[in-house]
KOLDO-783935 format. One record per residue: residue number from 0; x, y, z of N, C-alpha, C in turn. Coordinates in steps of 0.02 Angstrom, whole numbers, plus 32768, in hexadecimal, padded with zeros to 4 digits. Atoms other than C-alpha are relative to their C-alpha. Example, Ala and Ser with C-alpha at 12.3 -4.5 7.8 and 13.67 -1.06 7.14 Angstrom:
2
SITE,i,n_x,n_y,n_z,ca_x,ca_y,ca_z,c_x,c_y,c_z
SITE,0,802D,7FC5,8000,8267,7F1F,8186,802D,803C,8000 $
SITE,1,7FD6,7FC5,7FFD,82AC,7FCB,8165,7FD9,8037,8025 $
//
This chain:
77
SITE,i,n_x,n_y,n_z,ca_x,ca_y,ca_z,c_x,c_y,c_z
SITE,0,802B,7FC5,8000,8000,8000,8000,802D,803E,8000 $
SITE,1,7FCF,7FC3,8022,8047,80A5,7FC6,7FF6,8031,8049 $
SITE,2,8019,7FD9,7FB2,8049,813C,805A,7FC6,8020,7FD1 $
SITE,3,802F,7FCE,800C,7FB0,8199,7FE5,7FD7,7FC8,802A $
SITE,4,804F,8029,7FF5,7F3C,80FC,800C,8023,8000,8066 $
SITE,5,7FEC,7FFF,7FAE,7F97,8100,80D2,7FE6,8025,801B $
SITE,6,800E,7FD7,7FE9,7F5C,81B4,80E5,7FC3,8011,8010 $
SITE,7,803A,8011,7FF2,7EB6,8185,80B9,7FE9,7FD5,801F $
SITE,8,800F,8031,7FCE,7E9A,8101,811E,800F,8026,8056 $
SITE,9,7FE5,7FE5,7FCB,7EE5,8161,81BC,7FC8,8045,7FF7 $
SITE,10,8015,7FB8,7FFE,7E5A,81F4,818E,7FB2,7FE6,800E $
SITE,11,804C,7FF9,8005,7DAB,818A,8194,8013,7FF4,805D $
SITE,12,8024,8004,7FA4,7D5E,8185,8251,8019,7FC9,8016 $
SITE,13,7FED,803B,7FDE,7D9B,80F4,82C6,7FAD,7FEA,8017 $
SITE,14,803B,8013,7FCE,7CFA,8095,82EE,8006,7FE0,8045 $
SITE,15,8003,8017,7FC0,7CC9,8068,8388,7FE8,7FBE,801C $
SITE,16,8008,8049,7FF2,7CCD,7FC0,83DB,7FB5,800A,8029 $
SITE,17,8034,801B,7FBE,7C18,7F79,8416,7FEE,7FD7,8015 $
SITE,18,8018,803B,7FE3,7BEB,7F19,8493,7FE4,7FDA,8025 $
SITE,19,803D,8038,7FD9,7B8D,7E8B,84EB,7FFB,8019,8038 $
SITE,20,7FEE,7FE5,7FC2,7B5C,7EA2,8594,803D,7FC8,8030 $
SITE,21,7FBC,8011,7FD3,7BEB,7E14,85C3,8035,801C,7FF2 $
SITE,22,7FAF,7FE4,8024,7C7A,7E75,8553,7FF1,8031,8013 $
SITE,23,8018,7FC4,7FDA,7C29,7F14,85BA,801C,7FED,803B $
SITE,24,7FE8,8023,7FD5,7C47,7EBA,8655,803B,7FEE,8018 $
SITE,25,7FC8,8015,7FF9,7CE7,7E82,863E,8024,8044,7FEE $
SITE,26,7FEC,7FBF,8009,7D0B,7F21,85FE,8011,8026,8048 $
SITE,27,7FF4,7FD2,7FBD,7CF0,7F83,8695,8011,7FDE,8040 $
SITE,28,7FFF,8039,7FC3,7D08,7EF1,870F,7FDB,8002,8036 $
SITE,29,8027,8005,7FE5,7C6B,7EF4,8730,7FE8,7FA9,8001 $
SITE,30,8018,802D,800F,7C06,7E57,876D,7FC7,7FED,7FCF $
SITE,31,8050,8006,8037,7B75,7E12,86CA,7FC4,8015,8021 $
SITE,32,8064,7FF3,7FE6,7AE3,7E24,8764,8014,804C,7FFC $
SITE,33,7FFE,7FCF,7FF5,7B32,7ECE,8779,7FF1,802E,7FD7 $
SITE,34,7FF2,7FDD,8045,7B33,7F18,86CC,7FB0,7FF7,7FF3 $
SITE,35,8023,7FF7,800B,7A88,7ED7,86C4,7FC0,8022,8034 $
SITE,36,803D,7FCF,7FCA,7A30,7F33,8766,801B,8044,7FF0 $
SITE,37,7FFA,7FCB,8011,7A85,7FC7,871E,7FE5,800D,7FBE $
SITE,38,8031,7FDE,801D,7A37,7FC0,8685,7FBC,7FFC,8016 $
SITE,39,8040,7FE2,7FE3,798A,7F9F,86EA,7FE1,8042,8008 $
SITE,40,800C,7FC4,7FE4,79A8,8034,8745,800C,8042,7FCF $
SITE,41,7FF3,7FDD,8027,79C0,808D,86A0,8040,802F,8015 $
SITE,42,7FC9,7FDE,7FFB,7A72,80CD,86DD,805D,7FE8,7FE9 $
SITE,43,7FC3,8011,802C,7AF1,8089,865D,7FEF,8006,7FC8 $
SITE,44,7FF4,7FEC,8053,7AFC,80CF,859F,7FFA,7FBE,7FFD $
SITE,45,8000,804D,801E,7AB9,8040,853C,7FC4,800E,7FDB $
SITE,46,8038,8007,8035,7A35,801D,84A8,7FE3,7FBB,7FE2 $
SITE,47,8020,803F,8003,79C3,7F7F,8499,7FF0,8000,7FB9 $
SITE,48,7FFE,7FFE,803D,79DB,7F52,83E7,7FD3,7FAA,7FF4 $
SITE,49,8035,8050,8019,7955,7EAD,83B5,7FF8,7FE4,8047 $
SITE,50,8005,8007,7FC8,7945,7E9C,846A,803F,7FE4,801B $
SITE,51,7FBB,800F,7FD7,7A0D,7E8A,8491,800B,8046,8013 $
SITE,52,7FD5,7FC3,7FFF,7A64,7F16,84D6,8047,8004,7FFB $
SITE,53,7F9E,7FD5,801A,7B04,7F68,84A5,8018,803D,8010 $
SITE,54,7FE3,7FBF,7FF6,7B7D,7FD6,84D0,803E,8008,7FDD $
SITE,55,7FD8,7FFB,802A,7BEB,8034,847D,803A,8027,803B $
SITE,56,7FD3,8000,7FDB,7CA1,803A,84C1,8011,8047,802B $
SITE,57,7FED,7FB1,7FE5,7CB4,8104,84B4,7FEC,8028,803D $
SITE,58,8021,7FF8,7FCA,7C2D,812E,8506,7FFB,7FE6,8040 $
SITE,59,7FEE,802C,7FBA,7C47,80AF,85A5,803A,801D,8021 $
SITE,60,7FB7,7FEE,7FEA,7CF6,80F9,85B2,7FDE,8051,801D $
SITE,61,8018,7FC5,7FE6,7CA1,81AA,85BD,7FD4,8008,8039 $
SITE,62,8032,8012,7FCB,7C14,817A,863D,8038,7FDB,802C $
SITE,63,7FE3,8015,7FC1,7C96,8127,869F,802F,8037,801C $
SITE,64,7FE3,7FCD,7FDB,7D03,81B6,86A4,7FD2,802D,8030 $
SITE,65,8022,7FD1,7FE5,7C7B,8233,86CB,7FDE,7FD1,8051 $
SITE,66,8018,8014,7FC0,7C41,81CE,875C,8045,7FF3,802F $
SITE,67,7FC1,7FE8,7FD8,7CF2,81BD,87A6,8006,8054,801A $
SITE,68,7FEA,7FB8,7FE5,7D01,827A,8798,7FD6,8015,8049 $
SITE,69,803E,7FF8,7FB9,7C4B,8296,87FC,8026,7FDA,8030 $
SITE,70,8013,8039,7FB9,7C77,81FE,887F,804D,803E,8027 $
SITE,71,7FD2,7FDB,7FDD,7D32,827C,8890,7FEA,803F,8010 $
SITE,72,8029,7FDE,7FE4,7CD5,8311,889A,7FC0,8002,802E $
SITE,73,8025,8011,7FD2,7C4B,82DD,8914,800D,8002,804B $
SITE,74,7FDF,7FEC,7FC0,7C72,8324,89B7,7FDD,7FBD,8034 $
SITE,75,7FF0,8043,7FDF,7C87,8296,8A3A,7FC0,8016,803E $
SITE,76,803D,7FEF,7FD1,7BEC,8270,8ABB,8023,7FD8,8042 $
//
């Protein structure tokens, strides 16, 4: 491959990995019951596609930061 076809390839979007709720799970090292009483409680990014759900990697990484930040900002009781 020549560097013109290199430069284009290095210019489309990186997609994003999605996934199950066990490759979610293992992801965050969370436990499978855990991943699924959080989506119950509607408080984990996720989208029920033919009645599976999925998540997509980016977004999990972003929702996990932002809830780290809150739990370090959250003045202590």
């Amino acid at each position: 491959m020549d560097q013109t076809n290199e430069s284009k390839l290095d210019k489309r979007p990186e997609r994003t990995q999605i996934m199950t709720p066990k490759e979610a799970a293992k992801y965050l090292g969370f436990h499978l019951v855990t991943i699924y009483r959080l989506l119950k409680k509607q408080m984990v990014p996720a989208i029920k596609i033919g009645g599976q759900w999925r998540f997509k990697k980016d977004v999990l990484d972003s929702w996990l930061l932002k809830r780290m930040n809150e739990k370090r900002i959250a003045p202590e009781v």
